[in-house]
PAZAPA-4460 file (N, C-alpha, C; in steps of 0.05 Angstrom, whole numbers, plus 32768, in hexadecimal, padded with zeros to 4 digits):
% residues 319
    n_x    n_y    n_z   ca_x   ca_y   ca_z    c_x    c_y    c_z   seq   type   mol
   8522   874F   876A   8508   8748   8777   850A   872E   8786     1      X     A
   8502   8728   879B   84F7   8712   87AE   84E9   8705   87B3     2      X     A
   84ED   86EF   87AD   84D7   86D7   87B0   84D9   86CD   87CE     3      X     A
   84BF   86D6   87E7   84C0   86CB   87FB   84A9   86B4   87F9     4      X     A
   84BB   86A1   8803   84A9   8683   8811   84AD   8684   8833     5      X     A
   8495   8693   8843   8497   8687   885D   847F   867F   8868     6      X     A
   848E   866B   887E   8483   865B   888E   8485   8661   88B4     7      X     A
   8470   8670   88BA   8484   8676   88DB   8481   865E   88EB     8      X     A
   849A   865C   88F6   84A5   8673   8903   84C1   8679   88F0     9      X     A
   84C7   8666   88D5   84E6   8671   88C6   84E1   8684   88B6    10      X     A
   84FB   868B   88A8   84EB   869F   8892   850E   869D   8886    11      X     A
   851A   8698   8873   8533   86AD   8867   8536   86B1   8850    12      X     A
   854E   86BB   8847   8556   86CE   8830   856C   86C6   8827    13      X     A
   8576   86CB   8810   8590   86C5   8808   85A8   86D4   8805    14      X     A
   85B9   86C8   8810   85DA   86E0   8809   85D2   86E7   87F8    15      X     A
   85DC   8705   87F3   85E4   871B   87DA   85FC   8700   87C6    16      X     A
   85E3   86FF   87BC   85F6   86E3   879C   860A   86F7   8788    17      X     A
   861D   86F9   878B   8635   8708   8777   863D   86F7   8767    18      X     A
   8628   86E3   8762   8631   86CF   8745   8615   86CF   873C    19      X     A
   8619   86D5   8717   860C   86D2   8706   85EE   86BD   8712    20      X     A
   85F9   86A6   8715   85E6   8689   8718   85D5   868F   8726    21      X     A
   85B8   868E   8721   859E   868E   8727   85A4   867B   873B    22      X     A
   8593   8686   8758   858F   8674   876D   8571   8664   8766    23      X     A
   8565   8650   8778   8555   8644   8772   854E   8642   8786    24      X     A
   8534   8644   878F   8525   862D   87AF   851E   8618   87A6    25      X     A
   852C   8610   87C5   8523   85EF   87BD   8500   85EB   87D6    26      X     A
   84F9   85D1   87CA   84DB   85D1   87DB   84E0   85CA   87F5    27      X     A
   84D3   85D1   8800   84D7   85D6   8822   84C8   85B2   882D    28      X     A
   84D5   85AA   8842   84CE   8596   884E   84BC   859B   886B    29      X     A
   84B3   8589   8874   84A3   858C   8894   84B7   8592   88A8    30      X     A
   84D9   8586   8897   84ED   8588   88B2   84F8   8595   88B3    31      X     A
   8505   85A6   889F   8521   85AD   889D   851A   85C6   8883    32      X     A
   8530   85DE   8883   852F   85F4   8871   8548   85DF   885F    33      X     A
   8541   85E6   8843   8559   85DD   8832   8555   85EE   881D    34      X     A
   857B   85FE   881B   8573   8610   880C   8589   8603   87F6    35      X     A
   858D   8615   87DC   85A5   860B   87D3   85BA   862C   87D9    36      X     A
   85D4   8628   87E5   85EA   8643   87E3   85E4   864A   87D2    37      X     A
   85F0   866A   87D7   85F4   8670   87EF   85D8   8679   87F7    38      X     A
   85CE   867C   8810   85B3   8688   881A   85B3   8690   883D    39      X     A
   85A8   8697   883E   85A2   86A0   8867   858C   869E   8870    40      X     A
   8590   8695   8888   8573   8686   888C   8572   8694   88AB    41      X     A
   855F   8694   88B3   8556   86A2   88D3   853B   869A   88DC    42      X     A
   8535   8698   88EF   8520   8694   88FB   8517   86AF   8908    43      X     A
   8502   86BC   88FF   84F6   86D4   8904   84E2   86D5   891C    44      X     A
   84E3   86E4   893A   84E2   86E2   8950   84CC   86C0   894E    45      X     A
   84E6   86B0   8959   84E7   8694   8959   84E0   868F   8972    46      X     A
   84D4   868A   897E   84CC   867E   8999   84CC   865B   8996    47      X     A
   84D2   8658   89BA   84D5   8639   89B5   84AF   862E   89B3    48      X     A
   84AD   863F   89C6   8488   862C   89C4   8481   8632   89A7    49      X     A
   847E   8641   8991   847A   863B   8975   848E   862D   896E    50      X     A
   84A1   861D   8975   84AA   8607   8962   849D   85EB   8958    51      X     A
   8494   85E5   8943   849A   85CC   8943   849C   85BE   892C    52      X     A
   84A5   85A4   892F   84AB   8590   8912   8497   8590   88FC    53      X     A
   8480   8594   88F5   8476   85A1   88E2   8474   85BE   88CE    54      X     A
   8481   85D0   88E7   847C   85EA   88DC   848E   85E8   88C0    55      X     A
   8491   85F0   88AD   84A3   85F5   888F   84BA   8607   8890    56      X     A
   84CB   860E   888B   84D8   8625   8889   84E5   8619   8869    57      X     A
   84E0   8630   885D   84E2   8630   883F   8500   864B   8839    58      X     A
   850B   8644   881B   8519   864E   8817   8510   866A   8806    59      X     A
   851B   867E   8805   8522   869F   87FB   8533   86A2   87ED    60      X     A
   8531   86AB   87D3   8542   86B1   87C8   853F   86C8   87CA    61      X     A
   8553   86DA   87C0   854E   86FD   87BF   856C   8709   87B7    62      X     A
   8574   8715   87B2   8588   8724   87AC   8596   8739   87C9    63      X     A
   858B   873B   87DB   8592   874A   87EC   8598   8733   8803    64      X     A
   85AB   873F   8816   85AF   8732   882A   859E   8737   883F    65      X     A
   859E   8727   8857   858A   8726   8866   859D   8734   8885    66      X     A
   8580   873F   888D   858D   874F   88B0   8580   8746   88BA    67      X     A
   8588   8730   88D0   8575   8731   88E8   8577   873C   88FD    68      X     A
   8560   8744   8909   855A   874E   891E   854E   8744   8933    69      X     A
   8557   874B   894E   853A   8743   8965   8535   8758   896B    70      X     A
   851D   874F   8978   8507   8760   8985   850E   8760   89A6    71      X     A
   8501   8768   89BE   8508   8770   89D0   8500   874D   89DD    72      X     A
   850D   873F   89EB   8508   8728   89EF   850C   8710   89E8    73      X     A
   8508   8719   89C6   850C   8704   89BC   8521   86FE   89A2    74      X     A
   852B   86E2   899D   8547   86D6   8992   853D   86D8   897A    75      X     A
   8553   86DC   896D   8556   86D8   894B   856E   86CD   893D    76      X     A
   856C   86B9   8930   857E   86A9   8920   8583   86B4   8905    77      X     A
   8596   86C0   88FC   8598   86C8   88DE   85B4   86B9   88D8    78      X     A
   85B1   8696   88C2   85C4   8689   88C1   85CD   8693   88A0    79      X     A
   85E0   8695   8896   85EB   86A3   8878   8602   8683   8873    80      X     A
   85F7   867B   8863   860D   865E   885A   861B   8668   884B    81      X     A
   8634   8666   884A   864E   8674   8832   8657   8659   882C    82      X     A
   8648   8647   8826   8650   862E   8814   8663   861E   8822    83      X     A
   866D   85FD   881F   8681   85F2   8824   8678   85EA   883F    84      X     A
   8684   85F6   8857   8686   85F4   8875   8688   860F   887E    85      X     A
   8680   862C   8871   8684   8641   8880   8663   8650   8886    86      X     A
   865E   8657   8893   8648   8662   889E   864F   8682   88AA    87      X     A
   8636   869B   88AC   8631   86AE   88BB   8620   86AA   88C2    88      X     A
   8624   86AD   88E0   860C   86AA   88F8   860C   86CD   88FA    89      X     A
   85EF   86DC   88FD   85E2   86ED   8911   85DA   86E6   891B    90      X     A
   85D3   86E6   893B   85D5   86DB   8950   85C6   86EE   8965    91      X     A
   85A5   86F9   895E   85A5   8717   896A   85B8   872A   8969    92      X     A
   85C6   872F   8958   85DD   873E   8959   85F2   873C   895B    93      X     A
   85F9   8723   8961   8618   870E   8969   861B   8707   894D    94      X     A
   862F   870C   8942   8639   8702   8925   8650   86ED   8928    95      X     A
   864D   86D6   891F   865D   86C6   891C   866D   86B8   8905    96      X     A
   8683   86BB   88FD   868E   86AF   88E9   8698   868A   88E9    97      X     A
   868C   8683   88E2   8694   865B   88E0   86A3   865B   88CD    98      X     A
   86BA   8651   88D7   86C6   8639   88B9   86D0   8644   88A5    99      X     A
   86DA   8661   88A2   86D0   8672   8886   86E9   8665   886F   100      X     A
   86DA   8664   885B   86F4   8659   884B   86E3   8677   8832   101      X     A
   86F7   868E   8831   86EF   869E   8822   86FA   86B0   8817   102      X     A
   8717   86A2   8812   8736   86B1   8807   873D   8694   87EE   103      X     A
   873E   8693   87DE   874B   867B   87CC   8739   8660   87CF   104      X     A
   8744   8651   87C5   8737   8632   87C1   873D   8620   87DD   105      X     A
   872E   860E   87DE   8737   85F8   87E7   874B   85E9   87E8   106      X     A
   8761   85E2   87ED   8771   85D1   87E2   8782   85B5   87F2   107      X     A
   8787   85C0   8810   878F   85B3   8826   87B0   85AB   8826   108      X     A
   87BA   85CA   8815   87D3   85CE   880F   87DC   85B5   87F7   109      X     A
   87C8   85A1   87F0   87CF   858E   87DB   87BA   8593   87C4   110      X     A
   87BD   85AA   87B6   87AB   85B6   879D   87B0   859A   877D   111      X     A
   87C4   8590   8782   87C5   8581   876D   87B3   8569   8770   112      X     A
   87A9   8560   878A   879F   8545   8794   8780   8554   878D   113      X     A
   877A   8567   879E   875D   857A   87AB   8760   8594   87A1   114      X     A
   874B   85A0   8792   8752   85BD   8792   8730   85C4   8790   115      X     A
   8722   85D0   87A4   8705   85D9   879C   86FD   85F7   87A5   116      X     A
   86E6   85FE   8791   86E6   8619   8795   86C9   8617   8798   117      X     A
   86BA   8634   87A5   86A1   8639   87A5   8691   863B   8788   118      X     A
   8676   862B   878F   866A   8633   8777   865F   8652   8777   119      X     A
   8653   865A   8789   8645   8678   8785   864F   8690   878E   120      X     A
   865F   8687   87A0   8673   86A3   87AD   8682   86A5   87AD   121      X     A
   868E   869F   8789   86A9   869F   877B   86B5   86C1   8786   122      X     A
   86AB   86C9   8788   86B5   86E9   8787   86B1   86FA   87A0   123      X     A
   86AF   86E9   87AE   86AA   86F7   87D5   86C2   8700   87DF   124      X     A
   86C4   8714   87E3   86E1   871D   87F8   86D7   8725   880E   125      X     A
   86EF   8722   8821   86EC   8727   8842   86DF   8742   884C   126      X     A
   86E9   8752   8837   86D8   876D   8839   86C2   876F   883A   127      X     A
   86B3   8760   882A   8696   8759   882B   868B   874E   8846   128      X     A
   8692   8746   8850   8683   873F   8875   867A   874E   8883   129      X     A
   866A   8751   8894   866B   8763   88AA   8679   8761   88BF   130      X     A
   867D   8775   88CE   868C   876E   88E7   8680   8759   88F5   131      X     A
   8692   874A   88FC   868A   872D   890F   8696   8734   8926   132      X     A
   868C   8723   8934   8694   8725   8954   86A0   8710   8957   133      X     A
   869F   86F3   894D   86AF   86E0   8955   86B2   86C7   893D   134      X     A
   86CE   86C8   8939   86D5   86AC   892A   86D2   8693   8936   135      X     A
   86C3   867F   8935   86BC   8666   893A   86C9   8651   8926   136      X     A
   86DF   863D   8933   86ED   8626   891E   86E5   860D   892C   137      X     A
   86DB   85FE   8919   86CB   85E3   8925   86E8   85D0   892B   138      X     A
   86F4   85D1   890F   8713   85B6   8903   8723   85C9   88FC   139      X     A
   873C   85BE   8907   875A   85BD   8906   8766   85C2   88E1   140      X     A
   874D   85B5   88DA   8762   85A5   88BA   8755   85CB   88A5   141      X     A
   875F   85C2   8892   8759   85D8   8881   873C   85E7   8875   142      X     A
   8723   85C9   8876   8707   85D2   8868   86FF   85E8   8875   143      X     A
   8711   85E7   8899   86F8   85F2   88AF   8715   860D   88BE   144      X     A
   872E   8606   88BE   8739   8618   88C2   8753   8621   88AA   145      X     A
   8742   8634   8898   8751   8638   8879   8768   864D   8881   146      X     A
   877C   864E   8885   878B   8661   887E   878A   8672   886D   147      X     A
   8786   8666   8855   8787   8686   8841   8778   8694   8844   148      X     A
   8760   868C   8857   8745   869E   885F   874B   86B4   8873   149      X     A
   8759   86A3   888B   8761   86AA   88A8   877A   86B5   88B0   150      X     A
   8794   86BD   8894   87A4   86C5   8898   879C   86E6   8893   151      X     A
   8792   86EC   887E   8782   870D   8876   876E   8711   8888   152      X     A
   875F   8703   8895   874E   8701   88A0   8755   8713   88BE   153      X     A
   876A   8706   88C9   877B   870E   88E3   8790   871E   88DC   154      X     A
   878C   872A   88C9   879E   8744   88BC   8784   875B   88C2   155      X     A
   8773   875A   88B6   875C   8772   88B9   875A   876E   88D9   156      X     A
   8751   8752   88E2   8745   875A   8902   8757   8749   8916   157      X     A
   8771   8750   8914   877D   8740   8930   8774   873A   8949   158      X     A
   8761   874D   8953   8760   8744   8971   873C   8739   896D   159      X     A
   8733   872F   895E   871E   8725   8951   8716   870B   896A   160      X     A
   8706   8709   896E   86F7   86F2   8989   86F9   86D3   897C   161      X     A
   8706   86CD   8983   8708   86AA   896E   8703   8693   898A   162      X     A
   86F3   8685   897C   86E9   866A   8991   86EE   8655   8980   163      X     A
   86FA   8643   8986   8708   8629   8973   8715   8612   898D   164      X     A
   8712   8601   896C   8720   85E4   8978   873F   85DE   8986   165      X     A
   8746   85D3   89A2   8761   85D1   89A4   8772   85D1   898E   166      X     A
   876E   85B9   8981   8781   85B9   8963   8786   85C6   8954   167      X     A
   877E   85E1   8952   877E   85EF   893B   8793   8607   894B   168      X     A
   8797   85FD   896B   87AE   860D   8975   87C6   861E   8968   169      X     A
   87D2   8606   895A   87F1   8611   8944   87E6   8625   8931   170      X     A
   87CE   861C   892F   87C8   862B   890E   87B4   864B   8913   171      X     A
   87B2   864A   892C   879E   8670   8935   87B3   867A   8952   172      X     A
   87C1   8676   895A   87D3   8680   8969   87E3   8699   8956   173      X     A
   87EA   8699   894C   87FD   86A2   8932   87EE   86B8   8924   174      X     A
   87D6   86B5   892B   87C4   86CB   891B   87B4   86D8   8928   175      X     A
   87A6   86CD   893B   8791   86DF   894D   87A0   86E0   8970   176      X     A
   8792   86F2   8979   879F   8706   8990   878E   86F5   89B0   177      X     A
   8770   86EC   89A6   875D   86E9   89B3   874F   86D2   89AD   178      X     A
   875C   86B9   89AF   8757   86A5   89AA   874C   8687   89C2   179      X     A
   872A   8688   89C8   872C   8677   89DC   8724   8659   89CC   180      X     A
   8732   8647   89D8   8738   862F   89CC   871F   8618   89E5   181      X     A
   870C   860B   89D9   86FB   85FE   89EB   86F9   85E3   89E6   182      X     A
   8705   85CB   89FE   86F6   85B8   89FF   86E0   85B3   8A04   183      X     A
   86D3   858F   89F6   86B4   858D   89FB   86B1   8595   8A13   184      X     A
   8695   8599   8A0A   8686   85A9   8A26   868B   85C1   8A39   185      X     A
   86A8   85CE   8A34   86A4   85E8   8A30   869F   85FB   8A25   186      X     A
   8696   8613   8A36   868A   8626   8A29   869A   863F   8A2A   187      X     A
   8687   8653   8A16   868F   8674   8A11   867C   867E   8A08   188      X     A
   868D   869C   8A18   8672   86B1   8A0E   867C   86C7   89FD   189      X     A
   8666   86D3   89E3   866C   86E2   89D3   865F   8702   89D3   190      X     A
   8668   8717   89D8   864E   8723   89DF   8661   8737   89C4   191      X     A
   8640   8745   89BD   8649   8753   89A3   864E   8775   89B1   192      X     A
   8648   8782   899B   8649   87AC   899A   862C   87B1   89A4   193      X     A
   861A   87A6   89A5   85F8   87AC   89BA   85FB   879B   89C6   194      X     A
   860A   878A   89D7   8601   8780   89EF   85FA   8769   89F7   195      X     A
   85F4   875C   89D3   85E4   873D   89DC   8605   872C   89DA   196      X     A
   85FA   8719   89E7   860B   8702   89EF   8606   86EC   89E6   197      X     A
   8616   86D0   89DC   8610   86BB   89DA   8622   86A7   89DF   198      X     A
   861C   8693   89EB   8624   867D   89FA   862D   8668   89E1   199      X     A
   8649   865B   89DF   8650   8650   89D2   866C   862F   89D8   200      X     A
   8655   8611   89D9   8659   8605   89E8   8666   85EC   89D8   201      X     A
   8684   85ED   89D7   8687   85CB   89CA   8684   85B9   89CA   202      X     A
   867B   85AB   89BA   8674   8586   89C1   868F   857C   89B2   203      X     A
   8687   8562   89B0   86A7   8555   89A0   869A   8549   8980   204      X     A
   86A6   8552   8979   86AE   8548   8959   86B4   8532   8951   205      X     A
   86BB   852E   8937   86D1   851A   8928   86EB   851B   893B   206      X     A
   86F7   8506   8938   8711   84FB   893D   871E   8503   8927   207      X     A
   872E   8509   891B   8747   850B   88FA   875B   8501   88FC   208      X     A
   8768   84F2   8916   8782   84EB   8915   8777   84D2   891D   209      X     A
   878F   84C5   8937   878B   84B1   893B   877B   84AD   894F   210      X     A
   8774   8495   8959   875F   8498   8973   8760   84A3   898A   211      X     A
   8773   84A6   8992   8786   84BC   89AB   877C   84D4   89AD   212      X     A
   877F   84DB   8995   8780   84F2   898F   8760   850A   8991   213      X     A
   8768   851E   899D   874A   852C   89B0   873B   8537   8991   214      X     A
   871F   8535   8993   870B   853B   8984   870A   8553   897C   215      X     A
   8702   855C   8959   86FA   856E   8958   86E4   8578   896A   216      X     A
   86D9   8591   8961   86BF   85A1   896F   86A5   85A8   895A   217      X     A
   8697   859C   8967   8677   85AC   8963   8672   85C4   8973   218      X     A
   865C   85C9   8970   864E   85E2   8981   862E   85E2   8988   219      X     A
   8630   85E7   899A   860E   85F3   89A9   8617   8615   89B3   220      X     A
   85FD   861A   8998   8602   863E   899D   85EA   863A   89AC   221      X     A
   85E7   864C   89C2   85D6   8656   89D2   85CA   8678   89CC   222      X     A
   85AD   867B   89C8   85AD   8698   89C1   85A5   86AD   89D8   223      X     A
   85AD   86C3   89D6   85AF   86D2   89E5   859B   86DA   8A06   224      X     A
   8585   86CB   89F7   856D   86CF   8A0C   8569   86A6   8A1C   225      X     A
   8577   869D   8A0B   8575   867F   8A12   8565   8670   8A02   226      X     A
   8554   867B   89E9   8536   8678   89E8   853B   8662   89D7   227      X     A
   8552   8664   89C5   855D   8647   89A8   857E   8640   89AE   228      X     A
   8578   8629   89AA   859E   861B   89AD   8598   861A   898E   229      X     A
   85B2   861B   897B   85C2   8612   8960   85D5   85F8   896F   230      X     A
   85D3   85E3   895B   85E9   85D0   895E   85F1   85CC   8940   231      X     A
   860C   85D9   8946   8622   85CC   892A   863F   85B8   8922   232      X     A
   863A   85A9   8912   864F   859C   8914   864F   8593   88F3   233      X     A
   8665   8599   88E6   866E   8599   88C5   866D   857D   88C3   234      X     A
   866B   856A   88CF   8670   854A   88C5   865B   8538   88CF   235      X     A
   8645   8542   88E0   8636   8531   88E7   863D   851B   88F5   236      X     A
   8651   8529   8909   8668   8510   891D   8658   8516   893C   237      X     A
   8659   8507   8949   8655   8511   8964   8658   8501   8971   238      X     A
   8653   8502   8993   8658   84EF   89B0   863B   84ED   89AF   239      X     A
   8630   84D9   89B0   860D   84D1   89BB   8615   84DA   89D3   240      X     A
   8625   84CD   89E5   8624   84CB   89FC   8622   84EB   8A08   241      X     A
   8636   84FF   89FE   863C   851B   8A04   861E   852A   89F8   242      X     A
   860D   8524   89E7   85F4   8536   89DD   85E0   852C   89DE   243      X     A
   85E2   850A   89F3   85BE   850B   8A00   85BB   8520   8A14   244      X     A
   85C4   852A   8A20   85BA   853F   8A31   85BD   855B   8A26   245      X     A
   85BB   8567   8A12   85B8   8579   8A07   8594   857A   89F5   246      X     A
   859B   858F   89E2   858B   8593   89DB   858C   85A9   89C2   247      X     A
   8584   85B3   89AF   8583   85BF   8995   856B   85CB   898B   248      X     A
   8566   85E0   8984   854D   85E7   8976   8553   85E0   895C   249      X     A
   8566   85EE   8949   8570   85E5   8939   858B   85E0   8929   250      X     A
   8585   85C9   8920   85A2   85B8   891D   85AD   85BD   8902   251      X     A
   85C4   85C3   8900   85D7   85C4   88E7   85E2   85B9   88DB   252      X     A
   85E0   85A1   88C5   85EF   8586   88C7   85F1   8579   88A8   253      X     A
   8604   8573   889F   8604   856B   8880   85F5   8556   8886   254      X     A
   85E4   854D   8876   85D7   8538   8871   85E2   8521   885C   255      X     A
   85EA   8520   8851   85FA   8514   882E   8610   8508   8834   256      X     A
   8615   84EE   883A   8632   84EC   8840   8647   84F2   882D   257      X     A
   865D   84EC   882D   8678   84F4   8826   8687   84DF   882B   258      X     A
   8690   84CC   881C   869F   84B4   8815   86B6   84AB   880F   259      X     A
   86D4   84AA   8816   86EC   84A2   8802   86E3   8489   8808   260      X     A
   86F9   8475   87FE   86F4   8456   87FA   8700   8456   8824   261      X     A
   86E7   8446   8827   86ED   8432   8843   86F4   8450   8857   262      X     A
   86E1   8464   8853   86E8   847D   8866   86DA   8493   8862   263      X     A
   86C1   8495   887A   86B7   84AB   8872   86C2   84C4   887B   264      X     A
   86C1   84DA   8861   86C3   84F2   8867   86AF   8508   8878   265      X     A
   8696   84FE   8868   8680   8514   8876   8664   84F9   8882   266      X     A
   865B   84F7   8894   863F   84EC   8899   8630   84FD   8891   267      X     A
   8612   84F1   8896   85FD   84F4   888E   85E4   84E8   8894   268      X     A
   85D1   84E8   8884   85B8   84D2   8883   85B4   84CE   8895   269      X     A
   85B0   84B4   88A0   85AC   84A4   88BD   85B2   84B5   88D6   270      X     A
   85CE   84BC   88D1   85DE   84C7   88E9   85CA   84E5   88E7   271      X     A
   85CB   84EF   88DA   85B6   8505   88D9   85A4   850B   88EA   272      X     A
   8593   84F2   88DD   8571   84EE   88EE   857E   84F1   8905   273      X     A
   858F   84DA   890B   858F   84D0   8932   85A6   84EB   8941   274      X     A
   85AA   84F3   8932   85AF   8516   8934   85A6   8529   8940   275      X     A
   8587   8528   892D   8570   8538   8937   8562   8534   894A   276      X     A
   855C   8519   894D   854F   8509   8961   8557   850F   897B   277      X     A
   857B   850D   8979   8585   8505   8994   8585   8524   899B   278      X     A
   8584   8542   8991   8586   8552   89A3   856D   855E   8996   279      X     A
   854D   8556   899C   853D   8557   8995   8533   8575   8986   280      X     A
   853D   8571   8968   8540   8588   895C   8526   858B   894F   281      X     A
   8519   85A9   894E   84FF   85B5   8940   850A   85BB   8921   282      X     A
   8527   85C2   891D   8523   85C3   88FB   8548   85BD   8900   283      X     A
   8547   85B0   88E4   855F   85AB   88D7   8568   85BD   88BE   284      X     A
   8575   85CA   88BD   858B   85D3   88A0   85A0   85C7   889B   285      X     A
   859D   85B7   8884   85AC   85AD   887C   85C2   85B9   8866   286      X     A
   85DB   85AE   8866   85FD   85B9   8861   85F7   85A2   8846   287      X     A
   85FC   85B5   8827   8613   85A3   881A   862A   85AB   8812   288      X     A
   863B   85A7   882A   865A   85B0   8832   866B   85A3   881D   289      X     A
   8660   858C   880D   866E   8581   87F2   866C   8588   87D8   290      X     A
   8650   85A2   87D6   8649   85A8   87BE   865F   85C9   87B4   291      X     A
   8675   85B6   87AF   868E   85C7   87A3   8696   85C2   8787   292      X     A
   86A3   85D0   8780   86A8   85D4   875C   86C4   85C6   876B   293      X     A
   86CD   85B0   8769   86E2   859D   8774   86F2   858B   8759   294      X     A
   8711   8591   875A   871C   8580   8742   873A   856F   8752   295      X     A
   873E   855A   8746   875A   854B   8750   8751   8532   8760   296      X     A
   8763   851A   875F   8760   8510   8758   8752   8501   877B   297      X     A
   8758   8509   8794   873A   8504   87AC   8726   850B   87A0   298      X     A
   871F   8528   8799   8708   8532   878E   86F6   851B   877F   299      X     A
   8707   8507   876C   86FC   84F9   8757   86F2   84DF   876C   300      X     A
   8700   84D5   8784   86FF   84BE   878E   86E5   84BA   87A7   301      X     A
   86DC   84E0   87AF   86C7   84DE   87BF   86AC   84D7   87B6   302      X     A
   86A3   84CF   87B8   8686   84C7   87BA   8672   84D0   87D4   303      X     A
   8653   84D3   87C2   8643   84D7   87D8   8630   84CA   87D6   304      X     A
   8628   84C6   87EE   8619   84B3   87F0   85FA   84C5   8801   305      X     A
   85E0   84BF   87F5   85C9   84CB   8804   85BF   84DC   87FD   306      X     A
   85A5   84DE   87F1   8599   84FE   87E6   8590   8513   87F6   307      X     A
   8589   851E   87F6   8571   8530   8804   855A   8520   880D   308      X     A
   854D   8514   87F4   853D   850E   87F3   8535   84F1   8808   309      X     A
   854C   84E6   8803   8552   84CD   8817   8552   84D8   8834   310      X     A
   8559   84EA   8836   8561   84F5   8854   8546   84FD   8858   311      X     A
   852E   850B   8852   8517   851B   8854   8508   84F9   885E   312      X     A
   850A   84E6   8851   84F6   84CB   884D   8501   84BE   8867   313      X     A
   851B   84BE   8873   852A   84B4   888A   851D   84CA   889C   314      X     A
   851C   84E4   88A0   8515   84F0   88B5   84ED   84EE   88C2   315      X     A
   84DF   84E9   88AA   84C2   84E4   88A9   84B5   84DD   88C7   316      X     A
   84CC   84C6   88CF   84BE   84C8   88F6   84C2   84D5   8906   317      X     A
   84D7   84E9   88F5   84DE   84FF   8914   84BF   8509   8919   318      X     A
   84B0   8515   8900   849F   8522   8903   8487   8516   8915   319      X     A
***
């Protein structure tokens, strides 16, 4: 049975949970949907003139997975969080795979240092997906382009549509057939099995090496009719300079930072707000890309820094 909380113009539902553990909603804010994983979230024929910073979008729990659909005209967002940094986008019908880490643990080939696993979709296999139309890799490094995910992965669908970061060149050459690789501010297009299309535009990322060294990727999804941009980026890193002239309906963004000593892993908070601000976003969903069943001895050394709740009391003048 289903417990719906909506608010239009959002409305969503939660992944089909194949773990025991009771989901929970959490209470809905003026800004932002916050659900806890796994769940899917969509905006149900979403128009831009009904947007705004007051409307609610509340979380769903339910046992069934969610389909979205459009209507003749109009865009539909159906976002499915698979915990960590991996996401399914429907997309009017454009299915997108992010980040998928959904073959084995975490580990970053050093399991003795790092080793983390999902809390709720201990038991998801690749079979379980729907056909996607396009793999999307934000980073180079392992959270965001997993091998153990992407080696079976490009065994079922070799000539599979992949849009990714230069860096991650060595590591998807080798596996996929159809691989377009985009600097900031270029673009691509995704069109699915009916027709719709979606525009998919890099911005620049985190740095991971040294300063030389070219930027990971964000994204501005564009939807099919033009009507909502998505902007995503797993670290809450960006160029001010490259995303004042943009723009976002809604933004995707860990809020909570992520800490080793003298080095942040993940932003948050602050960077958040001026996040939303700067690509003047109508709702935020927020990522806790850190809330992993995590053991060894980084695991023990990260810290986080910033609640929810801190972040909700920081955002109060967007509204």
């Amino acid at each position: 049975m289903a417990v719906y909380c909506n608010s239009a113009p959002f409305s969503c539902k939660a992944w089909r949970n194949r773990d025991p553990t009771p989901l929970s909603a959490l209470l809905p804010t003026r800004l932002f949907s916050l659900l806890q994983p796994p769940f899917s979230f969509h905006p149900d024929r979403l128009k831009l003139s009904t947007c705004r910073w007051d409307k609610v979008a509340s979380a769903v729990v339910s046992e069934e997975s969610a389909v979205g659909s459009s209507s003749s005209g109009t865009d539909v967002f159906n976002l499915t969080y698979l915990e960590g940094n991996s996401w399914l986008w429907d997309i009017s019908g454009v299915r997108v795979l992010v980040d998928p880490i959904l073959v084995g643990n975490l580990d970053f080939g050093i399991p003795w240092l790092y080793d983390a696993a999902k809390k709720f979709l201990k038991n998801f296999e690749l079979t379980d997906l729907p056909q996607v139309d396009c793999l999307l890799i934000t980073q180079s490094l392992d959270d965001h382009c997993h091998l153990k995910t992407l080696k079976p992965l490009s065994e079922m669908s070799p000539n599979l549509r992949v849009i990714a970061t230069p860096n991650a060149k060595s590591l998807l050459d080798p596996l996929f057939r159809n691989v377009t690789y985009l600097e900031p501010g270029q673009e691509s297009e995704v069109e699915a099995a009916n027709g719709s299309k979606v525009r998919i535009q890099a911005t620049a990322g985190p740095v991971l090496g040294p300063p030389w060294q070219r930027p990971e990727n964000g994204y501005l999804v564009i939807s099919p009719q033009g009507q909502l941009t998505l902007y995503y980026e797993p670290h809450c890193v960006y160029d001010k300079d490259f995303l004042q002239k943009e723009h976002a309906d809604i933004v995707i963004t860990p809020v909570i930072k992520q800490l080793l000593p003298n080095f942040t892993l993940v932003s948050g908070q602050e960077d958040a707000v001026q996040l939303a601000k700067l690509l003047h976003a109508k709702f935020i969903v927020p990522m806790k890309n850190g809330d992993l069943d995590s053991k060894g001895f980084l695991a023990s050394i990260v810290q986080g820094e910033g609640t929810i709740e801190s972040f909700k009391v920081n955002s109060l003048p967007l509204s």
